[in-house]
Structures are given as C-alpha cells and as structure tokens.
gemmi code that builds the backbone of each chain (N, CA, C; Angstrom):
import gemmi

chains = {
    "A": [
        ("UNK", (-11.518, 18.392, 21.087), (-10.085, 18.539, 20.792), (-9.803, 18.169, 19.337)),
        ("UNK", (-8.914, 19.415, 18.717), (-8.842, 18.780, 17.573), (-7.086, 18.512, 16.984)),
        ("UNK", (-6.552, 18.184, 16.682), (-5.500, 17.522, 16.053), (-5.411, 18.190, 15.137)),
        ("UNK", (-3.657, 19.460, 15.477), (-3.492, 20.649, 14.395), (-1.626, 19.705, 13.834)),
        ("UNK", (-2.272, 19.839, 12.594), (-0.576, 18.852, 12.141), (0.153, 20.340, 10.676)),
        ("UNK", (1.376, 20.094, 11.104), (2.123, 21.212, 10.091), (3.505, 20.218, 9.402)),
        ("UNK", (3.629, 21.067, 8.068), (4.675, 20.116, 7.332), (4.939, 21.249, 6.870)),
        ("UNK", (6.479, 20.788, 6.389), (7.016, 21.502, 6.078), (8.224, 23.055, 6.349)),
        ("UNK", (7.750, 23.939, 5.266), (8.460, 25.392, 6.234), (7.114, 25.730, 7.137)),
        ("UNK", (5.837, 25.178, 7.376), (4.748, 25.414, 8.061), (5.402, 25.297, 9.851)),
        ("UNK", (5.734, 23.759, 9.611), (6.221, 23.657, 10.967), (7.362, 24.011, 11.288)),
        ("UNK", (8.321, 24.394, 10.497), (9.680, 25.149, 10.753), (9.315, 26.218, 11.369)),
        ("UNK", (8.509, 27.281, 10.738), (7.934, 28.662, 11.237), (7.229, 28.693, 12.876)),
        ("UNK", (6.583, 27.360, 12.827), (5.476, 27.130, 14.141), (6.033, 26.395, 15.011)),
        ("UNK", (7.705, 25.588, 14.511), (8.199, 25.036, 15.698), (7.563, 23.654, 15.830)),
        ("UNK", (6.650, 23.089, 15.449), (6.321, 22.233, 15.830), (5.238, 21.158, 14.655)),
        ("UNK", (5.742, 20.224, 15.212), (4.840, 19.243, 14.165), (3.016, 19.006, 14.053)),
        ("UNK", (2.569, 19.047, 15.789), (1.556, 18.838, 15.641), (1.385, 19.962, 16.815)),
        ("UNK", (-0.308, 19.673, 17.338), (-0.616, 19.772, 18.934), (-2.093, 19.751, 18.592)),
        ("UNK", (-2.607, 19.599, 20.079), (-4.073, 19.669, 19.811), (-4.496, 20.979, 20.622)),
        ("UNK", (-5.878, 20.977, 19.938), (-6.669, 22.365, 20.160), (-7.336, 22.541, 20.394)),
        ("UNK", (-8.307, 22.727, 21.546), (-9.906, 23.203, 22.180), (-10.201, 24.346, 20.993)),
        ("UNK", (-10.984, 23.967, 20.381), (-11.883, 25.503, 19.287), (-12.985, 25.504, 19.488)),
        ("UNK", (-14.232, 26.725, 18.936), (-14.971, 26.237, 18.646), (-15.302, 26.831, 17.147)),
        ("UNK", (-13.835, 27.309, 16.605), (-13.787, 27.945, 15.419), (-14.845, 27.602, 14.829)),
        ("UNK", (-16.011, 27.756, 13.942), (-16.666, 27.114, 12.454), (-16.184, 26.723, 11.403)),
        ("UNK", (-15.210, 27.653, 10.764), (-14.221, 26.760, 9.930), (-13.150, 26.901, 9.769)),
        ("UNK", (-12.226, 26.368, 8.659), (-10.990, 26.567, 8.608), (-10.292, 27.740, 9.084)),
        ("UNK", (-11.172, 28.710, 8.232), (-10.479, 30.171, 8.287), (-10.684, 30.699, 9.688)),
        ("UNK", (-11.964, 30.293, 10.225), (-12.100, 30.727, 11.408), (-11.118, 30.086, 12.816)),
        ("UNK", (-10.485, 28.816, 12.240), (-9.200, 28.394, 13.202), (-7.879, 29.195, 13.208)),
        ("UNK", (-7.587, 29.458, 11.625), (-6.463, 30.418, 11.473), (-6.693, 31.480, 11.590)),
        ("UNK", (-7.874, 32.074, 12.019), (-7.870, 33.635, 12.980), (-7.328, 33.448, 13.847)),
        ("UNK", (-7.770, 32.300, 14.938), (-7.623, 32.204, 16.118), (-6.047, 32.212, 16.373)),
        ("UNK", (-5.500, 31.204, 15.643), (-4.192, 30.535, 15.514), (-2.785, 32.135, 15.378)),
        ("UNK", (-3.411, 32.621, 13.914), (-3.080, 33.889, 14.041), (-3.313, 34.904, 15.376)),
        ("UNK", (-3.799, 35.009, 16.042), (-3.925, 36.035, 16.870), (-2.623, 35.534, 18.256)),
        ("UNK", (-2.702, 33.987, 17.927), (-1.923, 33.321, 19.150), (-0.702, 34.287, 19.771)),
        ("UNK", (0.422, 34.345, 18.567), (1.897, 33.902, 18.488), (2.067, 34.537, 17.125)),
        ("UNK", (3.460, 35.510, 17.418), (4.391, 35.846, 15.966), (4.199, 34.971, 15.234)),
        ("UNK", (4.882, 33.243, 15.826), (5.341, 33.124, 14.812), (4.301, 32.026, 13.890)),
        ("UNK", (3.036, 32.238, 14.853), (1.495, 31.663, 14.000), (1.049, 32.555, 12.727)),
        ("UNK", (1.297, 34.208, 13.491), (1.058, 34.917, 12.340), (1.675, 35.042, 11.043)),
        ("UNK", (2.933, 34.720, 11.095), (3.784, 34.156, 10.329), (3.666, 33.040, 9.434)),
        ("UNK", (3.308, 32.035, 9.737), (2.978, 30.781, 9.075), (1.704, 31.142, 8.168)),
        ("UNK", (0.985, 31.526, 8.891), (-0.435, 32.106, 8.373), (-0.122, 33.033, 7.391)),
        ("UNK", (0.723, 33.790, 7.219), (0.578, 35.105, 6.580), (-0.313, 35.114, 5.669)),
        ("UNK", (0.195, 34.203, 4.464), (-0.617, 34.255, 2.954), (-0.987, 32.586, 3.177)),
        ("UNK", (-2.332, 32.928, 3.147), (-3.239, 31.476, 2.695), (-3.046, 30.923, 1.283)),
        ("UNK", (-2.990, 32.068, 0.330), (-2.386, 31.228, -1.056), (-1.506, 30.234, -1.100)),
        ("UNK", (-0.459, 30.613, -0.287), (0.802, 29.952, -0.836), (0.617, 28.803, 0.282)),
        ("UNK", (-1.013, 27.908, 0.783), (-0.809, 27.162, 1.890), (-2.006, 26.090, 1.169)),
        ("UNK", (-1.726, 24.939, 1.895), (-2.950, 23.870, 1.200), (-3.309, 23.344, 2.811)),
        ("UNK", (-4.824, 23.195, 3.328), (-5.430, 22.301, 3.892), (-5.826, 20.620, 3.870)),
        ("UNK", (-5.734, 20.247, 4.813), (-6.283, 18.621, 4.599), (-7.024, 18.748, 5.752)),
        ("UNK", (-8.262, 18.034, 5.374), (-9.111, 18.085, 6.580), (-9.406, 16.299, 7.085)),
        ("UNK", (-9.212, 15.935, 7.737), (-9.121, 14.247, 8.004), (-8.726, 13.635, 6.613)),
        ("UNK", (-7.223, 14.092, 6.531), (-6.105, 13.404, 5.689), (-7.047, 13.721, 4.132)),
        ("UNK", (-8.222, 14.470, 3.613), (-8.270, 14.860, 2.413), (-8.087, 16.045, 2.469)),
        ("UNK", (-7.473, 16.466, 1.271), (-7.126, 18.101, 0.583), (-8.589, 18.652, 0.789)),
        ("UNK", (-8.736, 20.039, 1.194), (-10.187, 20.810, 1.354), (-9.478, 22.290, 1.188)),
        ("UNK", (-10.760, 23.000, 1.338), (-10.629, 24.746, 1.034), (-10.596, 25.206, 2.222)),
        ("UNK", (-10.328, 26.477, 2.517), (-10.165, 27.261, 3.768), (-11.548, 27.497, 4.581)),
        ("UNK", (-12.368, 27.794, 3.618), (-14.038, 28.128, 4.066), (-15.036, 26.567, 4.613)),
        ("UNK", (-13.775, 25.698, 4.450), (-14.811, 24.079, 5.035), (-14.935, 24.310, 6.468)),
        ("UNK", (-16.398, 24.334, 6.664), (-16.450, 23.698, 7.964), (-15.771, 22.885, 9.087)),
        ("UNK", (-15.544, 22.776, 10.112), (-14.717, 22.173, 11.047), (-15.503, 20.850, 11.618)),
        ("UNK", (-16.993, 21.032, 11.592), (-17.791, 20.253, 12.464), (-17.170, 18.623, 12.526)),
        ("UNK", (-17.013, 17.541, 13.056), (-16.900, 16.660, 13.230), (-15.377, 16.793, 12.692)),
        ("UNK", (-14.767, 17.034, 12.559), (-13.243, 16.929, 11.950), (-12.170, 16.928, 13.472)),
        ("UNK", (-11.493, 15.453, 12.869), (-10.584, 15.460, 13.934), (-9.045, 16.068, 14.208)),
        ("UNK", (-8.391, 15.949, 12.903), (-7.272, 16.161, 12.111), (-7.341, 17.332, 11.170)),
        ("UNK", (-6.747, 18.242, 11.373), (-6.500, 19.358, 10.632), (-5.281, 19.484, 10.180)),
        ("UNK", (-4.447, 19.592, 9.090), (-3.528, 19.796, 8.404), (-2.756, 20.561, 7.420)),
        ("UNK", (-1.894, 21.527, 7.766), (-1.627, 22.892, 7.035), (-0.144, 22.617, 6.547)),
        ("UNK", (0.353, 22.704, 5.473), (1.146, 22.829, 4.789), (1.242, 23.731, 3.349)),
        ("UNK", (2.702, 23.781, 2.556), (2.808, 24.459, 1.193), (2.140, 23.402, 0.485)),
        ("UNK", (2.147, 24.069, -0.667), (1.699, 23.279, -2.157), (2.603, 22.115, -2.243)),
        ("UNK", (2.129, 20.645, -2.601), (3.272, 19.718, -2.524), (4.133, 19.949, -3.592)),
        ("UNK", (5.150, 19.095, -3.113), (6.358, 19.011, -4.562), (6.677, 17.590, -4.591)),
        ("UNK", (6.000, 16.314, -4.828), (6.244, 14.869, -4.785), (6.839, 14.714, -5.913)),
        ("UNK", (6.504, 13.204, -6.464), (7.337, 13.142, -7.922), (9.153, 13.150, -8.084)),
    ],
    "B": [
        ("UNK", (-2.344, -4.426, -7.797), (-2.169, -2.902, -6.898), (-1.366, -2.518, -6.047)),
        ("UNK", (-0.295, -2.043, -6.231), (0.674, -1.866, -4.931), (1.286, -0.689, -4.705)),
        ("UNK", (1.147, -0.158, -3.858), (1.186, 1.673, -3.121), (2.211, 1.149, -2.296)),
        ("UNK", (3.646, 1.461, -2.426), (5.397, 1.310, -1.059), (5.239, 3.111, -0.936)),
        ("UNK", (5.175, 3.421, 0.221), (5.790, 4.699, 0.554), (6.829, 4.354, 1.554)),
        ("UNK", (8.226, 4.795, 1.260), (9.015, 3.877, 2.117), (10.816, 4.666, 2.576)),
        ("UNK", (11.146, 4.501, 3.121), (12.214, 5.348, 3.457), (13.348, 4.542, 2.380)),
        ("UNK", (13.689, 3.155, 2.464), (14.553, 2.553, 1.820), (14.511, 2.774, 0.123)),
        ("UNK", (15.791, 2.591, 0.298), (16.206, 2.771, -1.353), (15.659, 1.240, -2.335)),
        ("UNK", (15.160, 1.403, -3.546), (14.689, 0.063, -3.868), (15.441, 0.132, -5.656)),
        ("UNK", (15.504, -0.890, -5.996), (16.071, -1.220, -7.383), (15.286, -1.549, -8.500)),
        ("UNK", (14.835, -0.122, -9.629), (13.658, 0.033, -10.291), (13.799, -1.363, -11.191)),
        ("UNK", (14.743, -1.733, -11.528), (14.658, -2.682, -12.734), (14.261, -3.907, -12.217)),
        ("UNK", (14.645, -4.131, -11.045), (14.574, -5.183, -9.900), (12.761, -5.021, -10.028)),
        ("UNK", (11.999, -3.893, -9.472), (10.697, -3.686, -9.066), (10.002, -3.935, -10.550)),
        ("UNK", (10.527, -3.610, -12.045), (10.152, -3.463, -12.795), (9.853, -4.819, -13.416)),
        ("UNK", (10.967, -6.028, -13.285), (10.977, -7.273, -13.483), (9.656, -8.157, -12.430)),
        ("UNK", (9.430, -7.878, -11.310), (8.547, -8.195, -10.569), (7.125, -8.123, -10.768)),
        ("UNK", (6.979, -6.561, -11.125), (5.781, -6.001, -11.510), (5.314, -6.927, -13.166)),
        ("UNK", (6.208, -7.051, -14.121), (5.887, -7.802, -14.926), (5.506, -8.952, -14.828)),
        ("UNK", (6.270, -9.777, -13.631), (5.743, -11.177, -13.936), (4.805, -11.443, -13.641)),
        ("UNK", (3.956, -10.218, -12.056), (2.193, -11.024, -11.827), (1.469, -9.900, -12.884)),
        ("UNK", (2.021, -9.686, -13.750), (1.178, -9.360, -14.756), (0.406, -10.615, -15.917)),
        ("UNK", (-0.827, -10.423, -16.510), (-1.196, -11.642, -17.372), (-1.991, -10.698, -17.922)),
        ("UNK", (-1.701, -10.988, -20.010), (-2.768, -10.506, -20.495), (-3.125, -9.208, -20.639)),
        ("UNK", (-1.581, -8.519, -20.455), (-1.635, -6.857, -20.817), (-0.463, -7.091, -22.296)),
        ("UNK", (-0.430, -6.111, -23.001), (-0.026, -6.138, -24.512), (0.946, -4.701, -23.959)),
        ("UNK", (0.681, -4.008, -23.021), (1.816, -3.141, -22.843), (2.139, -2.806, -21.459)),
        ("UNK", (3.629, -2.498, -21.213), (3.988, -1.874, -19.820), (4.721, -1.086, -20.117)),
        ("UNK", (4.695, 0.033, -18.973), (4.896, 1.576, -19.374), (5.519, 1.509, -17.289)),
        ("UNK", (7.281, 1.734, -17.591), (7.757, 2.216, -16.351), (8.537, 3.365, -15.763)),
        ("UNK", (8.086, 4.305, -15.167), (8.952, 5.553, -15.416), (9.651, 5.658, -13.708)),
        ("UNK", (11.210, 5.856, -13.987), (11.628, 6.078, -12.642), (11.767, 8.003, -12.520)),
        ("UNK", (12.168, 8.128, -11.590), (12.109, 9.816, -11.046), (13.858, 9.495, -9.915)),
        ("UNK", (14.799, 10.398, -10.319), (15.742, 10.390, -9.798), (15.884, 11.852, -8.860)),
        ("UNK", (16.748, 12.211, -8.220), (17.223, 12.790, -7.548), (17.875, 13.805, -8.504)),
        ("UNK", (17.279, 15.306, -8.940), (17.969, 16.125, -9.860), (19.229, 16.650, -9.390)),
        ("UNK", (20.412, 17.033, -9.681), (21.036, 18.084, -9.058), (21.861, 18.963, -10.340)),
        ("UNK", (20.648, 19.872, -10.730), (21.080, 20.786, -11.748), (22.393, 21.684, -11.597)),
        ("UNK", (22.368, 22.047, -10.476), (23.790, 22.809, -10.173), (25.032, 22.486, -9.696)),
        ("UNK", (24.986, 20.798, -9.543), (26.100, 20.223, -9.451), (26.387, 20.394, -7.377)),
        ("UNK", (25.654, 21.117, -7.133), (25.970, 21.485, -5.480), (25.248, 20.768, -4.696)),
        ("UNK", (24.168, 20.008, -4.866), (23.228, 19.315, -4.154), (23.858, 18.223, -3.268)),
        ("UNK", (24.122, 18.200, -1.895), (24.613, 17.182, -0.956), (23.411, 16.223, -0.546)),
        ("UNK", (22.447, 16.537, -0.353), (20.950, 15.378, -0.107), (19.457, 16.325, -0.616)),
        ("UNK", (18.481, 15.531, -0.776), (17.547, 15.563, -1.089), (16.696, 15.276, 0.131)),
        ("UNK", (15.799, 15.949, 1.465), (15.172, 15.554, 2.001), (13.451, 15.450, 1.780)),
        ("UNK", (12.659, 14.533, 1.746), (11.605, 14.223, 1.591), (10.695, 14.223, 2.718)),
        ("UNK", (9.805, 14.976, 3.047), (8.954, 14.696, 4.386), (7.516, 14.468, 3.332)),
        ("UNK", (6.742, 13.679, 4.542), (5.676, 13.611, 4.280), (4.284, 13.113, 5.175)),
        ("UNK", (3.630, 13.219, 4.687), (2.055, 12.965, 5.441), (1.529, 11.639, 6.058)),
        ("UNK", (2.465, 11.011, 6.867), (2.347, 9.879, 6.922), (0.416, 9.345, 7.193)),
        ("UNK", (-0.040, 8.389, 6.336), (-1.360, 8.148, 6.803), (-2.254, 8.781, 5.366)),
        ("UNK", (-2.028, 9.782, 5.511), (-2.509, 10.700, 4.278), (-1.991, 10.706, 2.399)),
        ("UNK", (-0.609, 10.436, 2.712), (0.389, 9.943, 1.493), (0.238, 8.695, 0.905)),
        ("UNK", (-0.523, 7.315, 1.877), (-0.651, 6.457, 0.866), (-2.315, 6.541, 0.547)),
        ("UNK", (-3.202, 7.428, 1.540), (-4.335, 7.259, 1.174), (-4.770, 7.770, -0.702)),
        ("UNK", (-3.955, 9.290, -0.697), (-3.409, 9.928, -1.644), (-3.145, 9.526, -3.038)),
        ("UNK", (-2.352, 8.598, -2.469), (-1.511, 7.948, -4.235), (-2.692, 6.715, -4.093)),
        ("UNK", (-3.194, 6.294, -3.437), (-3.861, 4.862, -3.336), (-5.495, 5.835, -4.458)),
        ("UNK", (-5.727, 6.696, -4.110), (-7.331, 7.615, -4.983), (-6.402, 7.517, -6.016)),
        ("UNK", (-5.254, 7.917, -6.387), (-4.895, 8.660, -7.758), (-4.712, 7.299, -8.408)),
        ("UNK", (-4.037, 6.570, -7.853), (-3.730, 5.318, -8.670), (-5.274, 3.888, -9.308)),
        ("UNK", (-6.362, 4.320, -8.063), (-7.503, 3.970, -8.826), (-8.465, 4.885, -9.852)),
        ("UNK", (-7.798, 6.069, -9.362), (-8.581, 6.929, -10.250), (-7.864, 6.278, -11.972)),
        ("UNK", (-6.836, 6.595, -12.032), (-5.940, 5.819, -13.487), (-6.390, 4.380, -13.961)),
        ("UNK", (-6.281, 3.828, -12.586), (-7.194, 2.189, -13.203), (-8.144, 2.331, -13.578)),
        ("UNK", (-9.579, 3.189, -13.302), (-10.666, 2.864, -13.723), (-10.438, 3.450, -14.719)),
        ("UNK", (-9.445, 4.510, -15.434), (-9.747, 5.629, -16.571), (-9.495, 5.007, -17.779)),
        ("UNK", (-7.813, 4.555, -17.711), (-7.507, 3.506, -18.528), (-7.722, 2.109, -18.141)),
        ("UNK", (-8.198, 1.651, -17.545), (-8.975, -0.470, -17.838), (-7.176, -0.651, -17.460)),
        ("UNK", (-6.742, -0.277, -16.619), (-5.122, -0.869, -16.128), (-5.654, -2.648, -15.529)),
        ("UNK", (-4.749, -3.176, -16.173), (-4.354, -4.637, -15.770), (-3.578, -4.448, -14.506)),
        ("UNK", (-2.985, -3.199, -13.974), (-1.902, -3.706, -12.698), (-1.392, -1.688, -12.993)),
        ("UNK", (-1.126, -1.259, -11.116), (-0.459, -0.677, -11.380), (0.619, -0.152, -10.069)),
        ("UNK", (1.438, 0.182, -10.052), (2.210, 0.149, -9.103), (2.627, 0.876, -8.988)),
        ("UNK", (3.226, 1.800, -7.306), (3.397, 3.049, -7.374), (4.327, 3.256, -5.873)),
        ("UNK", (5.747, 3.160, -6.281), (6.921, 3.288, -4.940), (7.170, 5.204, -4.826)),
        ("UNK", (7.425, 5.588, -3.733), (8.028, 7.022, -3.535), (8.504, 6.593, -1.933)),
        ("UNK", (9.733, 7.753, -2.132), (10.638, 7.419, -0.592), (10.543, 8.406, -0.210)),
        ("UNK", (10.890, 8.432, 0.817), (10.598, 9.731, 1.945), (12.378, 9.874, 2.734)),
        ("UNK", (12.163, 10.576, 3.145), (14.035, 10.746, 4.149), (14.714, 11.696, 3.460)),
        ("UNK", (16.054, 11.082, 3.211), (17.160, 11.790, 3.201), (18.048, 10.737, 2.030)),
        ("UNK", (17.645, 11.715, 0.896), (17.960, 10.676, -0.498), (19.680, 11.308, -0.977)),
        ("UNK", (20.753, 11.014, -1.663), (21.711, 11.220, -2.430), (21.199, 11.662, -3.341)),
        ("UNK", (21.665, 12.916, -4.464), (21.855, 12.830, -5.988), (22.108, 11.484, -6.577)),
        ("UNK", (20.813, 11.339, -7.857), (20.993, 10.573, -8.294), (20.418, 9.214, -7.991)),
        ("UNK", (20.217, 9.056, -6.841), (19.052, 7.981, -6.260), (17.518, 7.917, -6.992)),
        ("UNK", (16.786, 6.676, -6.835), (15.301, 7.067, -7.368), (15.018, 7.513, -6.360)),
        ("UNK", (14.320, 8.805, -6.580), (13.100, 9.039, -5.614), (11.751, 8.008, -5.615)),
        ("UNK", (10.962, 8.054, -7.027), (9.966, 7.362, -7.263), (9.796, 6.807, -8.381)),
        ("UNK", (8.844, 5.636, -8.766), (8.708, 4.755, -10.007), (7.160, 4.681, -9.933)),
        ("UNK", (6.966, 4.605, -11.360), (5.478, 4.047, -11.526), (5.471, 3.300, -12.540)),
        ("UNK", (4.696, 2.262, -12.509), (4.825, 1.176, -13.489), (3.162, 0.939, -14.202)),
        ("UNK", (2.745, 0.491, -15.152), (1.015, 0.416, -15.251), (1.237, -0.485, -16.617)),
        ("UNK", (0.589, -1.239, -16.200), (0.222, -2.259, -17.418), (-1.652, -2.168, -17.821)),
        ("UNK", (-1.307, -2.301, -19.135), (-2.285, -2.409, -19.903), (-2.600, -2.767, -21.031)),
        ("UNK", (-3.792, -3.178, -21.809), (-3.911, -3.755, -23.131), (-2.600, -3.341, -24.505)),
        ("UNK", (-2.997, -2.133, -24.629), (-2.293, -1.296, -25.321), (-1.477, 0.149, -24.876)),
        ("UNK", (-0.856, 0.324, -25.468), (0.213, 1.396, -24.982), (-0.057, 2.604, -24.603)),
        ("UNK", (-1.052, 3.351, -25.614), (-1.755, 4.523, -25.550), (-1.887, 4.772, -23.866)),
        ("UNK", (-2.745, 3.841, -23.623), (-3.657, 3.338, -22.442), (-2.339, 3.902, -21.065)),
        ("UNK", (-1.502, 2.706, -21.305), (-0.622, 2.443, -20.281), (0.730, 3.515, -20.379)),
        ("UNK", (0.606, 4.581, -21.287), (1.424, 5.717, -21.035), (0.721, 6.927, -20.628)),
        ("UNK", (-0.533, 6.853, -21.225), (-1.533, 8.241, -20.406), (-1.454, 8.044, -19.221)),
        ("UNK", (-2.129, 6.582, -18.832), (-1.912, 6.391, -17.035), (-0.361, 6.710, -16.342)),
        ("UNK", (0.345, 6.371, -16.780), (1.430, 6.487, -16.386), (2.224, 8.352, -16.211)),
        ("UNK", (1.874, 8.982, -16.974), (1.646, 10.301, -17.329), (0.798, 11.297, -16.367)),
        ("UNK", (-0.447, 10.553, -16.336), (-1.307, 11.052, -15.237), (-0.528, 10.742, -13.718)),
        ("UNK", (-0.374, 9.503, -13.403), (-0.535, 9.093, -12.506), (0.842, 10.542, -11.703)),
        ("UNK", (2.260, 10.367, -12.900), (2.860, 11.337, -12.067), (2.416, 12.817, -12.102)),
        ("UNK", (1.597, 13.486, -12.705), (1.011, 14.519, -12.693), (0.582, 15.098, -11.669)),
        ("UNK", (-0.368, 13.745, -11.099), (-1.330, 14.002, -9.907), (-0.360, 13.555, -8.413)),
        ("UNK", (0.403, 12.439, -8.715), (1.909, 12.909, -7.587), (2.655, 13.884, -6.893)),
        ("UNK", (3.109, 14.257, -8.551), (3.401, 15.760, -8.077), (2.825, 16.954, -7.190)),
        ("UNK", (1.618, 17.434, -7.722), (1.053, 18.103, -6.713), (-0.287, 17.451, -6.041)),
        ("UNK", (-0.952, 16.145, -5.859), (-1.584, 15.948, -4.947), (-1.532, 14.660, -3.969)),
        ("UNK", (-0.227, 14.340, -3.705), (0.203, 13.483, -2.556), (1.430, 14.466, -1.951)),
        ("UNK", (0.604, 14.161, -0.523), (1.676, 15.322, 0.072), (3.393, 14.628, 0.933)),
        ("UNK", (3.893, 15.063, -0.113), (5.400, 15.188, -0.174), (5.823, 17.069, -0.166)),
        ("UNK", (7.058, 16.826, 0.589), (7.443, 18.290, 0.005), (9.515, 17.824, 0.124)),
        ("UNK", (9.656, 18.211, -0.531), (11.622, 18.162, -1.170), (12.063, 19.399, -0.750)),
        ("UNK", (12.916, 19.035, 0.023), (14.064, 20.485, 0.529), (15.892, 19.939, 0.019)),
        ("UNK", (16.001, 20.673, -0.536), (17.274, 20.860, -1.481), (18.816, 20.874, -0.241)),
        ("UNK", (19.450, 20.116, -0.032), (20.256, 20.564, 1.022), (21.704, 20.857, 0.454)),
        ("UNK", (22.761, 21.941, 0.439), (23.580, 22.556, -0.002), (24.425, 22.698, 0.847)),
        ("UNK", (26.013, 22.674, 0.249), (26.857, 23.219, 1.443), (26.467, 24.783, 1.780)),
        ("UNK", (25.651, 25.580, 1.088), (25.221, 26.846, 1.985), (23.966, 26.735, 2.623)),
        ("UNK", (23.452, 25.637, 2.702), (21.918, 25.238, 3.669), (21.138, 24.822, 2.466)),
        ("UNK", (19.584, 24.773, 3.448), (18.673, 23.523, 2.950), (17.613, 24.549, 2.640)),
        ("UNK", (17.163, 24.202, 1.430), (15.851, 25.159, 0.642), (15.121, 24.563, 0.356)),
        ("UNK", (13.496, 24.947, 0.608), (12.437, 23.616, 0.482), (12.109, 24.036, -1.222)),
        ("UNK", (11.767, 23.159, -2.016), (11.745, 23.290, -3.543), (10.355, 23.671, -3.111)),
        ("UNK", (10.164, 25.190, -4.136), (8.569, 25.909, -4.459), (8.425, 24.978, -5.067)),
        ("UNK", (6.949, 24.923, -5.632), (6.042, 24.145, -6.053), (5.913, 25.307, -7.555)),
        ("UNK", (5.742, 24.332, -8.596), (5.880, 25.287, -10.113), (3.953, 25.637, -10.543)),
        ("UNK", (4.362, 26.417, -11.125), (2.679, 26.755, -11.485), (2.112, 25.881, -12.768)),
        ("UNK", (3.607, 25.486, -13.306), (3.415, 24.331, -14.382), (2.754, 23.084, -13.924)),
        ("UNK", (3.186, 22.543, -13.083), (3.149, 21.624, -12.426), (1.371, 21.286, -11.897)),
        ("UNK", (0.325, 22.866, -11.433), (-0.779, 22.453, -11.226), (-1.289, 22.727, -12.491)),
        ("UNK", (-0.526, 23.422, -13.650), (-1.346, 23.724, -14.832), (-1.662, 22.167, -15.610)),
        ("UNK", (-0.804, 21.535, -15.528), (-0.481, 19.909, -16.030), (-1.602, 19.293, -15.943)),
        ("UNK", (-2.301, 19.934, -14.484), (-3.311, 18.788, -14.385), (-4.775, 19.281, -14.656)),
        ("UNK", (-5.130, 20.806, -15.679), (-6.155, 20.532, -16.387), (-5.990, 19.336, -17.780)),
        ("UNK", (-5.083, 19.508, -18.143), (-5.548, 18.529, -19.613), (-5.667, 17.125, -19.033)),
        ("UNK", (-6.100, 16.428, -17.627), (-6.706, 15.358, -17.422), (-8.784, 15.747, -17.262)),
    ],
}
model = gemmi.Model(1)
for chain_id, residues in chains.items():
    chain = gemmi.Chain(chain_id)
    for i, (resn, *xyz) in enumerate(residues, 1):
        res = gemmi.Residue()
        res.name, res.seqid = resn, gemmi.SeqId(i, " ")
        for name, pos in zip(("N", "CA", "C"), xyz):
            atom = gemmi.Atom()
            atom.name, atom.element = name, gemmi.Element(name[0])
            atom.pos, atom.b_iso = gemmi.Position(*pos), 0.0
            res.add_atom(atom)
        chain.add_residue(res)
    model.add_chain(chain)
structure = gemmi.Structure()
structure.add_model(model)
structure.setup_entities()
C-alpha cells in the first residue's frame, strides 16, 4: 500500500487530499498511467506532467523514479513559498 | 538553528531582536521579512497550504545547505501557512555571520531556494474568487546563479 498525497489545484481537481493505493506500478510514470486511466477527473490532474512536481518520501524526485520501497507519494504544482 | 512553520502570526522585529541576542561573535546580521502583496488593491486573504512533514524537512536542507556555504554563525527561518490578511508577514529569514557579504548571499539564497523548493503554494482570494499564484519561470531561473 502506498500513500498517494495531492496539494493544491492537484487535489481540488482529484477531490481529495490523500488515499492509499495497491500498485504494482514500477515507477512514477507508471502510477500516473494507472491513476490516469482511473477517473475524468485523474485524467485531468494528470494532464500535463510539466506543469506538476513529485516528492517521493517527502523529497522532490523525477517522474521516471522508481517506486520500489516508497511509501508516500506526492503530486502537486511548482511551489510558490516565500 | 531554528525552522517555525506555523499558522500564527509572529512579530519580525520582535523575532529579529531575539535572533540577535543568542547570537555571539558574528560582525553581521542580515533580516529580510516577506509580506502579503496585494498589487491590485482587491486581495481579501492570502491562503497558504502546505506539505506538512515535508516543509520543515525542506527549509531545514536549504537552511544547512546556506550554513555550510557561508560559515553562518546562526540562522533562522519562520513561514506561515493558513489564511493570511494583506500586508501581514508571510515569512522572515534572518542569518548571521562574520561579515556581510557572507550573511546577505545566505540570506538571498536561502529565499531563492524557498521560493521554489519548500512546498508551499499561495492562492490569491478576491471578491470574484480564489486563484492559486503560478509559479514564475524567474523564480526557478534565480536558482542557477547559486
């Protein structure tokens, strides 16, 4: 089980803050196939990977990282802190 | 070393006087606050979400990354999260060090790498609704010249 967390207009679009997920995706990208195929409004959130940043157990990572041992997955926009 | 990620409103000059006194043996301090913009005069709140868990791990790398770069004597680093007024601080960073150079690059950096790599995101709220602020391309360009 893995721990899918959204911020932002991510979770506005998806409705929801978190949930967990039986995968056996390989990696990132291969979760947001899955995720995409779900639900409108997954495909939606998903649309453009550019305009989206990953954290993979609370560090920033790329779309093509591996999933293996990862508990926490995390999809949001580009931050705006500061 | 001190990382507040915190919903409450705090008083920079107040934090700024503090941060100085367990200071010893720095020749400069460098404190920059970050307010609540409202360029168009229409802005009713400022909401802040963020990564709870992940946001202080975040500023806690960036803020040692700055200590080890510039030899910081002390550095300190508040940001709020919620539902801020125009005009409120959002965030402060404070960094002491030998000399000034030192303790304004860090200080420089430190909000650089704030900006886009602690995850915060700001949604603009208006009497015609709430718009999450894009993220500027300036903003990741900033952070080659570190």
């Amino acid at each position: 089980m893995i721990d899918l967390l959204y911020f932002a207009w991510v979770r506005e679009r998806i409705g929801l803050p978190r949930e967990g997920v039986e995968t056996d995706a390989a990696t990132v990208a291969d979760l947001v196939a899955e995720l995409r195929a779900r639900e409108e409004r997954y495909a939606l959130a998903f649309a453009d990977l550019s305009a989206l940043r990953v954290a993979l157990d609370q560090e920033l990572s790329e779309f093509d990282a591996p999933l293996a041992g990862v508990r926490e997955v995390a999809f949001f926009p580009p931050m705006t802190g500061g | 070393m001190r990382i507040a990620v915190q919903p409450a409103a705090f008083d920079p000059s107040a934090e700024a006087g503090l941060f100085a006194a367990g200071v010893s043996g720095a020749g400069a301090l460098v404190t920059f606050t970050g307010l609540v913009r409202d360029l168009s005069g229409r802005l009713s709140a400022m909401e802040i979400e963020h990564y709870p868990g992940m946001t202080e791990r975040a500023i806690r790398a960036i803020a040692e990354e700055a200590a080890a770069r510039w030899q910081l004597i002390d550095v300190l680093v508040i940001h709020r999260h919620g539902r801020l007024a125009p005009g409120e601080p959002i965030m402060m960073v404070a960094t002491a060090a030998a000399h000034r150079a030192e303790a304004f690059a860090a200080a420089e950096f430190l909000m650089d790498y704030l900006k886009s790599r602690a995850p915060f995101w700001k949604k603009e709220v208006t009497a015609d609704g709430a718009e999450w602020v894009a993220a500027k391309d300036e903003d990741e360009a900033a952070l080659w010249r570190w």
